[in-house]
C-alpha positions in Angstrom: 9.5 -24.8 51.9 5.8 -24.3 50.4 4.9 -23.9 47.1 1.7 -23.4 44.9 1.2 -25.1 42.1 -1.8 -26.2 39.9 -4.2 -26.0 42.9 -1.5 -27.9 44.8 0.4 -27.3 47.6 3.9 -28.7 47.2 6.1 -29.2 49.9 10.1 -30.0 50.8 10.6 -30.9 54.9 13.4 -32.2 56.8 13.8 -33.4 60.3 16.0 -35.2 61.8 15.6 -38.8 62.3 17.2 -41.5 65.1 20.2 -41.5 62.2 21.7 -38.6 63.9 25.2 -40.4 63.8 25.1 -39.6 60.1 24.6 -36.1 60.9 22.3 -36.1 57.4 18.5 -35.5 57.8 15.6 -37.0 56.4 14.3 -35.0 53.5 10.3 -35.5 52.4 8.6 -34.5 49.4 4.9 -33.8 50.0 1.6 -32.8 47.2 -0.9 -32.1 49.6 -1.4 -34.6 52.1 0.5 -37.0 49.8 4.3 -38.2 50.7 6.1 -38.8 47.4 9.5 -39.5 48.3 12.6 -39.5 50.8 15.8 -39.0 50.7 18.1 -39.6 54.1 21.7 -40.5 54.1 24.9 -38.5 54.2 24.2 -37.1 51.0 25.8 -33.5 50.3 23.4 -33.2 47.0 20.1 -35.1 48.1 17.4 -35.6 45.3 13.9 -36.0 45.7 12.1 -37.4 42.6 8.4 -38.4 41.7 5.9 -38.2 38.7 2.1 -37.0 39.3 -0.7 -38.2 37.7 -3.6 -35.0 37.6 -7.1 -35.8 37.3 -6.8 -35.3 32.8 -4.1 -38.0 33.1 -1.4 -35.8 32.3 2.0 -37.1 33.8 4.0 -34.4 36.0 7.9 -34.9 36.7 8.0 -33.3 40.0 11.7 -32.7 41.1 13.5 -31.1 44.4 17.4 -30.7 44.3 18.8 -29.8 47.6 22.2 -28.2 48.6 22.9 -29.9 52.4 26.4 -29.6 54.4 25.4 -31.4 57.9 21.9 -30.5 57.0 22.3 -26.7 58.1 20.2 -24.5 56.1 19.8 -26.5 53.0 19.1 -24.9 49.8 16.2 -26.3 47.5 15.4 -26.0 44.5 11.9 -27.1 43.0 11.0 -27.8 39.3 8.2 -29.3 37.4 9.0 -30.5 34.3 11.9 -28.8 34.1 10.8 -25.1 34.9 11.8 -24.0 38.4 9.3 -23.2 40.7 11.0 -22.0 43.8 14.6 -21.8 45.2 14.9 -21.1 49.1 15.9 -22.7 52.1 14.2 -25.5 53.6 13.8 -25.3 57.4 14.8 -28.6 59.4 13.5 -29.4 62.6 15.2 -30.6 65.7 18.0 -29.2 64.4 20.0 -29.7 67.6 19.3 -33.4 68.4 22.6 -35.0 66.8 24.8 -32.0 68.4 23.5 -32.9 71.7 24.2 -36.9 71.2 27.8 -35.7 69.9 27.9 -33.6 73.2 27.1 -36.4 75.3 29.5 -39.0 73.5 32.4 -36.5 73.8 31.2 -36.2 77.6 31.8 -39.8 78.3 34.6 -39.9 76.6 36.9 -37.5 78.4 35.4 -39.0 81.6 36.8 -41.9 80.5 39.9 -40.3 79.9 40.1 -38.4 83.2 39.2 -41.6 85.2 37.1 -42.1 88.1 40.0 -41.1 90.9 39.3 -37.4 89.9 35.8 -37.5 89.2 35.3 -39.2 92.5 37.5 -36.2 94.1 34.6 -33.7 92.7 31.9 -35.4 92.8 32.0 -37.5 96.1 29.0 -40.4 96.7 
């Protein structure tokens, strides 16, 4: 999610990181080029704070509330100094990375479970 502000672009990412066990993203707060802050964790109401500094030293409270069950479609809403800016959805990427690890655990599990006298009856070496 991308947002103008003040000659700024402001910006609210998530992608999942090697904490896919979690099943939480990584969340990251961006003005311009300029990472401000992260959030990861299995949070369902993840909060990404920071406080800007312009050019006329004026001090900015720069805030982004997000809304994330299992990081699908997460809602965002983004204020500064307490006005809303923008409210939408923030798109995650690799959105199917912990699905597949919980794939392949659940995999090796029931093999497990079935054995190797009837895997080895359909899958002779």
């Amino acid at each position: 999610m991308e947002v103008q502000w003040n000659d700024h672009n402001l910006k609210v990412s998530g992608d999942w990181s090697f904490r896919w066990l979690f099943l939480a993203p990584d969340y990251e707060l961006w003005l311009d080029d300029e990472l401000l802050d992260r959030q990861s964790g299995p949070r369902l109401r993840p909060r990404l704070e920071a406080v800007y500094e312009d050019e006329q030293g004026t001090r900015h409270h720069i805030e982004a509330e997000l809304l994330s069950v299992i990081g699908f479609r997460p809602h965002c809403e983004l204020s500064v100094e307490g006005k809303l800016l923008a409210s939408d959805n923030v798109r995650v990427q690799n959105f199917l990375n912990p699905f597949l690890v919980l794939f392949i655990l659940a995999a090796v599990a029931v093999m497990f479970y079935v054995g190797p006298d009837v895997i080895e009856h359909y899958v002779p070496f």
